[in-house]
MARSEKOL-9675 format. One line per 4 residues: their letters; for each residue x, y, z of N, C-alpha, C. Coordinates in steps of 0.001 Angstrom, whole numbers. Layout:
BEGIN
A	X Y Z X Y Z X Y Z; ...
***
This chain:
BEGIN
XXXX	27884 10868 10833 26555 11443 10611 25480 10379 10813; 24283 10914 11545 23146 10118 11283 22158 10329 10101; 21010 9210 10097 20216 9209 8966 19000 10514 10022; 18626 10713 10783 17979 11506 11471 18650 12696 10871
XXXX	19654 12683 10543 19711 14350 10215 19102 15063 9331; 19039 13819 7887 18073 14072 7187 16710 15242 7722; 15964 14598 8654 14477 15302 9366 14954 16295 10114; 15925 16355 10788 16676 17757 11278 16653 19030 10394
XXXX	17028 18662 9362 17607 19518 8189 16156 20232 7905; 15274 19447 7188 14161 19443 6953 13183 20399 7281; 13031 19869 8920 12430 20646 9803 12790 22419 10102; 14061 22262 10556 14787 23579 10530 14292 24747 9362
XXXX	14531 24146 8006 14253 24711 7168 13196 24760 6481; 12674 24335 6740 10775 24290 6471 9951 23516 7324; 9316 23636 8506 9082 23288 9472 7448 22761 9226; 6989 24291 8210 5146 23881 7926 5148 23281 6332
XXXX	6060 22793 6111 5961 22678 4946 5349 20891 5051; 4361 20989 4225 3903 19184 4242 5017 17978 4216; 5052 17000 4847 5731 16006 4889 5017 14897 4736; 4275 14358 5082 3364 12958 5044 1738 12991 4778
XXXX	1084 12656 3463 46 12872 3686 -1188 11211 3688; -1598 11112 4682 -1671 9608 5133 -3316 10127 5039; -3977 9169 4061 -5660 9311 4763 -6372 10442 4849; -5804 11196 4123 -6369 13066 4159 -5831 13403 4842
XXXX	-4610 13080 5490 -4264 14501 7085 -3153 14747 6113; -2282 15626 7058 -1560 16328 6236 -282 16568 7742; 644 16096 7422 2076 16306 9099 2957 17133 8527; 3094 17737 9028 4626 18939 8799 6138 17995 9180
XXXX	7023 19026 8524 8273 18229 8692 8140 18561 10320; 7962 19532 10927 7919 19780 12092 7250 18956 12753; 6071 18903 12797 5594 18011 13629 5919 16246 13607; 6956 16156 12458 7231 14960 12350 8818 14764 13234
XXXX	9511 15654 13277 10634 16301 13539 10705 15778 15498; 9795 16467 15456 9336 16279 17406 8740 15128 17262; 7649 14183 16758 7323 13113 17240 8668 12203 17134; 9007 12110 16602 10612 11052 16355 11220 11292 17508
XXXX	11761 12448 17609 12212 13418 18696 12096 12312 19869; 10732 12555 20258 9398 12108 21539 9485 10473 21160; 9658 9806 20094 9490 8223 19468 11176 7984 20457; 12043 8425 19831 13635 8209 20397 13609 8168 21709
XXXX	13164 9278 22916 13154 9558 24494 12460 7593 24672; 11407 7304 24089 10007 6029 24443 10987 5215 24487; 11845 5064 23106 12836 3687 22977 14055 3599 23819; 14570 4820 23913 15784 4558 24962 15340 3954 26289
XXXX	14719 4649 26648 13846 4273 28133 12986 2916 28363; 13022 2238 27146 12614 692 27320 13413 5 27703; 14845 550 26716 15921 -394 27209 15778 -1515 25730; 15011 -1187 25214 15023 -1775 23600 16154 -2111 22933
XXXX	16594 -3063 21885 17665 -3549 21247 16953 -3505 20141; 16161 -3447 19659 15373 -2777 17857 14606 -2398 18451; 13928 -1410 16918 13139 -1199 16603 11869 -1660 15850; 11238 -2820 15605 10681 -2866 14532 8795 -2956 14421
XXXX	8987 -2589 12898 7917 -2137 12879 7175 -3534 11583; 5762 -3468 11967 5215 -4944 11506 3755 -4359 10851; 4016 -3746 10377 2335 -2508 9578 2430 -2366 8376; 1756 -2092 7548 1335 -958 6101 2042 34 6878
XXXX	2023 1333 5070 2872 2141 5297 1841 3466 5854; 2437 4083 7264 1684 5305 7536 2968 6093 8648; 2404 7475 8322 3119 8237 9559 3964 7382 10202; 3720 6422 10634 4832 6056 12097 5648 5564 11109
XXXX	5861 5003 10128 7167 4632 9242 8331 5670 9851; 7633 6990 9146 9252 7505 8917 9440 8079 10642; 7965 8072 11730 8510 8886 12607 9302 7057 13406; 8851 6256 13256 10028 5084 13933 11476 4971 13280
XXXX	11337 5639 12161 13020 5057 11568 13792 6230 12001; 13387 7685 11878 13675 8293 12411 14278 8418 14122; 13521 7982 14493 13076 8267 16233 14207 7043 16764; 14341 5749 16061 15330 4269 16175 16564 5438 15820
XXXX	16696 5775 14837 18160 6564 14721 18607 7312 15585; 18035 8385 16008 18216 9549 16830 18514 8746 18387; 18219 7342 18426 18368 6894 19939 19585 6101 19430; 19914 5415 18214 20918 4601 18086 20455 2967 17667
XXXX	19165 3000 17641 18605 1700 17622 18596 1367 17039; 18947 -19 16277 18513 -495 14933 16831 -963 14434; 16071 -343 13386 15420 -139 12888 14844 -1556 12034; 14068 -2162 12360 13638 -3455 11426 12315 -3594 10923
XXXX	12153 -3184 9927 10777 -3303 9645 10708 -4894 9162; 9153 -5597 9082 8895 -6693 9365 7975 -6814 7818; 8237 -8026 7572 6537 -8378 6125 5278 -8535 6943; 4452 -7635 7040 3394 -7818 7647 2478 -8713 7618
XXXX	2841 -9223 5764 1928 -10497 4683 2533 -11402 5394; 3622 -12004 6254 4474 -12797 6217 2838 -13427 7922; 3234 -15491 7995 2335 -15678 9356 2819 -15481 10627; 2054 -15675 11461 2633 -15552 12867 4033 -16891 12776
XXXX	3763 -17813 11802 4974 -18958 12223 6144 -18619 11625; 5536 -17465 10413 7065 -17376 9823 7623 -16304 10629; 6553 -15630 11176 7646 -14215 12310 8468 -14694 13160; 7833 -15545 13971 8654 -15825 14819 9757 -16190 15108
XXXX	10456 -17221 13899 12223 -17069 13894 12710 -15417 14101; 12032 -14653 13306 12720 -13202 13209 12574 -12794 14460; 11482 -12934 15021 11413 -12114 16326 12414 -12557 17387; 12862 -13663 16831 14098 -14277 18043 14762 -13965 17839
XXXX	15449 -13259 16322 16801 -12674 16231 16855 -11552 16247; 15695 -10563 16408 15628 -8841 17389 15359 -8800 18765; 15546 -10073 19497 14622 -9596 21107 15956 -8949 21796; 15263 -8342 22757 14126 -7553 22733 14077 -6218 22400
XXXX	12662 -6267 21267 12326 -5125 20923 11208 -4155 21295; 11447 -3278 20666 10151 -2439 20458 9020 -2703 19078; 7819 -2970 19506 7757 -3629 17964 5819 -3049 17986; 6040 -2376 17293 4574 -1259 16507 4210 -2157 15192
XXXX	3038 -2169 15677 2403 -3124 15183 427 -2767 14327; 497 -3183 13300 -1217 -3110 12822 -1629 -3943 13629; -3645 -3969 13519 -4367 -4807 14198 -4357 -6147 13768; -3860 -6993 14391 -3870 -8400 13635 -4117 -9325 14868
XXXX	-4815 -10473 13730 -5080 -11813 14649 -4282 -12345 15739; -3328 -12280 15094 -2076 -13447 16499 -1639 -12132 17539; -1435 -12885 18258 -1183 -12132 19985 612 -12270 20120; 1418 -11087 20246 2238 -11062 20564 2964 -11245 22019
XXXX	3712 -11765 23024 3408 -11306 24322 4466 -11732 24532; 5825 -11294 24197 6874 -12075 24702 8082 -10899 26169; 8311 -11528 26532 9103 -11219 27878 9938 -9926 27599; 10264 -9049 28314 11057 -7445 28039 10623 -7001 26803
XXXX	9756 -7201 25955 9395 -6491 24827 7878 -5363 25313; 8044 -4550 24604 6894 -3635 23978 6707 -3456 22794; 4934 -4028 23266 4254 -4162 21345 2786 -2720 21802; 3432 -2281 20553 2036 -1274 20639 1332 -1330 19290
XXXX	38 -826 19172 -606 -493 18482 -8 803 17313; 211 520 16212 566 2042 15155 -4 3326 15693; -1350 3340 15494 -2300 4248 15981 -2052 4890 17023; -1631 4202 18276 -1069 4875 19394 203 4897 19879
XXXX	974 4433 18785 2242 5030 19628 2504 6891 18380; 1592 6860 17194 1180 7727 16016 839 8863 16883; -356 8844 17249 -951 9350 18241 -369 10192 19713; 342 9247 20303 1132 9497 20987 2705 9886 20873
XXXX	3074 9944 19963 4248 10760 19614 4004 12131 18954; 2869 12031 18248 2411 13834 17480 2093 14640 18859; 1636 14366 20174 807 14716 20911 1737 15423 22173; 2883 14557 21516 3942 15110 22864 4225 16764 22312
XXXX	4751 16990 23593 5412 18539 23828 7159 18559 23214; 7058 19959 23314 8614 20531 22137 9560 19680 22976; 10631 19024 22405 12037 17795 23114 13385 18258 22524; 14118 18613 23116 15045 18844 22723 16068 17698 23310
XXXX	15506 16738 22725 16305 15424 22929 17629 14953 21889; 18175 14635 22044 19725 14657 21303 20697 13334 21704; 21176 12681 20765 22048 11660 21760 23274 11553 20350; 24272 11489 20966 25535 11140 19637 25727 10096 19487
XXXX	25148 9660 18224 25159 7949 17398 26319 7926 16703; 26940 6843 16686 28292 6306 16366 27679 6136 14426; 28288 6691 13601 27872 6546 12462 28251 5283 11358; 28886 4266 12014 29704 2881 12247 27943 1986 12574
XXXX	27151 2755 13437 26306 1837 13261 25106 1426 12930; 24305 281 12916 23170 -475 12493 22557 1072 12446; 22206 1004 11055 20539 2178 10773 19691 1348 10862; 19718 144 9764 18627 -478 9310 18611 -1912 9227
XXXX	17748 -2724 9799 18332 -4339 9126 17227 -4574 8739; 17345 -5077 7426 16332 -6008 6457 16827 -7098 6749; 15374 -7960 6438 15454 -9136 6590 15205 -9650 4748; 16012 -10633 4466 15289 -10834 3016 14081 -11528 2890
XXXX	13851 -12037 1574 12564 -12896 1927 12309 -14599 2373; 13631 -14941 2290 13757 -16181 2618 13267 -17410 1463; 13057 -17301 374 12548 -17635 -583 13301 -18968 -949; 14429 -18786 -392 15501 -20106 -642 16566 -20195 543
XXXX	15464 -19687 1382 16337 -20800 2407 15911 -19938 3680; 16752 -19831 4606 16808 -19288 6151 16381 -17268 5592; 16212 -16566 5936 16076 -15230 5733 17438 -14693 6423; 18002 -14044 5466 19346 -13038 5808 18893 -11818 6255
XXXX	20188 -11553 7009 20043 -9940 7637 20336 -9101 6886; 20539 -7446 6053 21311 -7254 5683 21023 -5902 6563; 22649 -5904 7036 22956 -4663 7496 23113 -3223 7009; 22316 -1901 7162 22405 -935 6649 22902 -118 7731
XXXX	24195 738 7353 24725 1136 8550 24809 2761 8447; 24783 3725 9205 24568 4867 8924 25059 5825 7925; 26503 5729 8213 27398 6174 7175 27530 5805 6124; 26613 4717 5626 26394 4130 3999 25497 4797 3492
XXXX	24304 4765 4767 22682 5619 4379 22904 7161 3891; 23443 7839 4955 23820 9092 4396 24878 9307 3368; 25562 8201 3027 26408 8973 1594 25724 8487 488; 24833 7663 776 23945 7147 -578 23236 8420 -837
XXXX	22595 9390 192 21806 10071 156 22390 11122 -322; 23308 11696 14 24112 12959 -116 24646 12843 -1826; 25063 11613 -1895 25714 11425 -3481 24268 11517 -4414; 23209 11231 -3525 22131 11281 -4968 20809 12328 -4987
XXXX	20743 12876 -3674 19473 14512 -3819 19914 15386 -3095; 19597 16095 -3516 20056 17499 -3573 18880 17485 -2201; 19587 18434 -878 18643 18894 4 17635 20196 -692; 16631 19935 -235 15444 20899 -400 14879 21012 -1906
XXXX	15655 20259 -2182 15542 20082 -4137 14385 19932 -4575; 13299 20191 -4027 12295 19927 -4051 11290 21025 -4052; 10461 21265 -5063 9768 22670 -4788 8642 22564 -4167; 8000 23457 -3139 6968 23045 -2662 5723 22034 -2637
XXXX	5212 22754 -4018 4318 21981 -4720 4433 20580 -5551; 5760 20338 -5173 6033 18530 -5482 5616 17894 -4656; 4859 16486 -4509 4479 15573 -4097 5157 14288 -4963; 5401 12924 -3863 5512 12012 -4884 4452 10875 -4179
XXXX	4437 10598 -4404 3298 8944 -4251 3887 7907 -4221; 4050 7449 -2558 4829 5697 -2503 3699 4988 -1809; 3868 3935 -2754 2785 2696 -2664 3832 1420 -2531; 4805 1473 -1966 5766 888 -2184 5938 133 -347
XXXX	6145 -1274 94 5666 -1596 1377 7014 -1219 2153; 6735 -702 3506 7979 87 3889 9076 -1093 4581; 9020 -2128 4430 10046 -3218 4501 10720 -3460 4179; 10389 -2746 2250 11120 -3037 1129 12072 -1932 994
XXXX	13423 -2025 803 14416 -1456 338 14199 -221 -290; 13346 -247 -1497 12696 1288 -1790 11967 2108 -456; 11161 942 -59 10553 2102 1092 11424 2973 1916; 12352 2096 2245 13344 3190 3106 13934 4252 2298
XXXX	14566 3734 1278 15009 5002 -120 14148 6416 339; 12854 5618 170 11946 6955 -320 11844 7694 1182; 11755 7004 1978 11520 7795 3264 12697 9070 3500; 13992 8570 3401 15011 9277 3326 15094 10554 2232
XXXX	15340 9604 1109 15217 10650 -85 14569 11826 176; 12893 11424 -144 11849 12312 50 11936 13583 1359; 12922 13230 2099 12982 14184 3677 13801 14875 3341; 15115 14186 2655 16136 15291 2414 15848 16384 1200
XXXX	14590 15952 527 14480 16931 -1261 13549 18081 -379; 13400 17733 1118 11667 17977 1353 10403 18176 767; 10424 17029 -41 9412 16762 -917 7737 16427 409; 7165 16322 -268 5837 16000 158 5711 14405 -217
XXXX	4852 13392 1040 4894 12185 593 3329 11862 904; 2647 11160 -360 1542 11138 6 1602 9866 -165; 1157 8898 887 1386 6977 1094 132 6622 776; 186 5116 261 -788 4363 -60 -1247 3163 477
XXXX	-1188 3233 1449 -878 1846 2590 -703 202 1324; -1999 110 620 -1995 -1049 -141 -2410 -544 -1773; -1616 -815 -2252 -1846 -805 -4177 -2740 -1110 -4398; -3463 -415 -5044 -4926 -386 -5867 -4795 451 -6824
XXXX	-4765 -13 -8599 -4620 754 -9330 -5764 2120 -9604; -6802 1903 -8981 -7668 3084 -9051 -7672 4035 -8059; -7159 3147 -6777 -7010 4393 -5781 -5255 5185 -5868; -4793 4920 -6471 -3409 5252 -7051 -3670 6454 -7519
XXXX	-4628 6079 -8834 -5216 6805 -9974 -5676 8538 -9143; -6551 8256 -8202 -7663 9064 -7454 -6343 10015 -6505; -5457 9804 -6167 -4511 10120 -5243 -3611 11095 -6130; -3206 10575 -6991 -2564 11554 -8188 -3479 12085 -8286
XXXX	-4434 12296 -8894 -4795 13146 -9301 -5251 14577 -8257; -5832 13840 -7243 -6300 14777 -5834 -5078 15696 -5714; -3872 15278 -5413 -2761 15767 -4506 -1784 16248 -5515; -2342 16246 -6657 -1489 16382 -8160 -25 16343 -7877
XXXX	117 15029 -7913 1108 14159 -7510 2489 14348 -9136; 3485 14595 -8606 4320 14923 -9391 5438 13633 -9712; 5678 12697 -8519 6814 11896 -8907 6129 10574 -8256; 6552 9562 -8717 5839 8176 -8357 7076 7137 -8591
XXXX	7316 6035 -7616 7869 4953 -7793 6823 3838 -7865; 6837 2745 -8984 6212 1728 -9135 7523 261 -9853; 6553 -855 -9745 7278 -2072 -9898 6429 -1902 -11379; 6923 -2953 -12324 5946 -2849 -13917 4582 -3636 -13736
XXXX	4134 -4657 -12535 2884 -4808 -12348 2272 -4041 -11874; 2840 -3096 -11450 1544 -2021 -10834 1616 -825 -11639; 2681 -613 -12497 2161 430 -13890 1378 -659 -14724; 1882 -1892 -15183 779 -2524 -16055 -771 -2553 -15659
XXXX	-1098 -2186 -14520 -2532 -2569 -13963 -2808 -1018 -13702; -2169 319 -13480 -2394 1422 -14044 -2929 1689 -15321; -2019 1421 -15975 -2456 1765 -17445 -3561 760 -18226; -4280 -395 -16996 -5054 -815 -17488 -6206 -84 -16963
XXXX	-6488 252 -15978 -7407 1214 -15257 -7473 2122 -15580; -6850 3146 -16386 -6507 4623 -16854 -7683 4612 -17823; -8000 5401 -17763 -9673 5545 -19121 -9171 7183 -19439; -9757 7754 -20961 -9664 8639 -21703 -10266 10026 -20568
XXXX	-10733 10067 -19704 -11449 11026 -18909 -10479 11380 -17687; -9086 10608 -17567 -8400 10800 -16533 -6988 11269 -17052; -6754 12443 -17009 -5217 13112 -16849 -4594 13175 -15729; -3212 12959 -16008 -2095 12828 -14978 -1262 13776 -15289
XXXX	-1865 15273 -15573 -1088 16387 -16158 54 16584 -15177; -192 16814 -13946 1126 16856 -12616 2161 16135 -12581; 1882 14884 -13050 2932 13378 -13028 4070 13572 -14161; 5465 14238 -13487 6653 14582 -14558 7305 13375 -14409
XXXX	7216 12219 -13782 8602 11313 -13731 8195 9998 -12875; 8149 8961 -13122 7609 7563 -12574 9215 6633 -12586; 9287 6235 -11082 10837 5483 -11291 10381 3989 -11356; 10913 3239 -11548 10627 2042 -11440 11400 988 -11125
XXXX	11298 -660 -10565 12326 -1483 -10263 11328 -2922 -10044; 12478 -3754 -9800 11686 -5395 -9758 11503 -5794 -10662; 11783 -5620 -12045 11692 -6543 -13178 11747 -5253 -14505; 11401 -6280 -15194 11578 -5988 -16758 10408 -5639 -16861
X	10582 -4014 -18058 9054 -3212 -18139 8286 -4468 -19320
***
């Protein structure tokens, strides 16, 4: 099995039902379903050996991890905080990739690679026409490689391989488990180990995901409450700086369940 099946499933069975809500827009599993679709046809046809992605979290998250699966590609998201000197070991141990990218200072330009802009390869994958593109991925391989943080020493790979992704998934949500009107709220950077969780998770419950590109305990605040946000993952510095921002005039009546990780509450 692939991790794409997840958005298969999804789509099929609720097609208009909200999936990503980035910046006020609002993407269907469907229309997320076909851009991946349309993301997978881009990467095979480069001739790409990853995927990775070097941004805050928006739309193209889940339609690149998606779209890397469905072609077979391995999937690497990048620390975006991280400098151009510390990328560059990494970028030597994915070439050549495909590598979607935010607007940033340093200039990428290295030999058989394609670097695009988020925005437009975003853009350009919602925009394509219906694909009934399909390829059979060996479930033996690379979904995902993290890189760690390197904090003590060289940065490790760790391999996430398909058939791990989907039985993690299958052993822990229930497909469609999710009632319409659930939303959860990840503010969580999609590099990080949760981010992928949630991308997956959230597709298979077909939950609604409303992203926060960067933590701000008030725009957190403003987002729950707008999208009456039902489930939330946070680290305990960013509930501690919640509940310092929270004033007597603000209810979080929607909010049934906050998960948490990275330390001691």
């Amino acid at each position: 099995m692939n991790i794409s099946l997840f958005l298969q499933m999804a789509a099929d069975a609720c097609p208009d039902r909200p999936a990503v809500t980035h910046n006020g827009n609002n993407y269907t599993y469907g229309q997320l379903f076909n851009a991946a679709k349309h993301a997978a046809q881009i990467f095979e046809k480069t001739g790409c050996q990853y995927v990775s992605l070097l941004d805050e979290s928006s739309p193209a998250v889940p339609i690149a991890l998606m779209g890397a699966a469905m072609a077979g590609i391995p999937y690497v998201p990048l620390n975006y905080r991280l400098s151009k000197e510390q990328l560059l070991p990494l970028f030597e141990r994915i070439s050549p990739a495909y590598l979607i990218t935010g607007k940033r200072d340093d200039n990428y330009d290295f030999e058989d690679w394609i670097v695009e802009e988020s925005n437009d390869f975003l853009h350009k994958c919602l925009k394509a026409e219906h694909s009934d593109y399909f390829k059979d991925v060996d479930p033996n391989e690379v979904a995902v490689q993290l890189f760690t943080s390197g904090t003590t020493g060289t940065p490790k790979a760790a391999l996430l391989r398909h058939e791990h992704l989907v039985s993690y998934i299958l052993g822990s949500v229930e497909f469609m488990g999710a009632m319409e009107e659930e939303a959860a709220l990840v503010s969580v950077p999609p590099y990080h180990i949760a981010g992928i969780s949630a991308v997956m998770s959230n597709i298979y419950a077909c939950r609604q995901v409303v992203q926060l590109p960067n933590f701000n305990a008030s725009e957190w605040l403003k987002l729950c409450q707008d999208h009456s946000v039902t489930s939330a993952f946070l680290v305990p510095t960013m509930l501690t700086r919640i509940i310092e921002e929270l004033n007597e005039n603000q209810t979080l009546e929607s909010l049934q369940s906050i998960a948490y990780g990275g330390g001691k509450m």
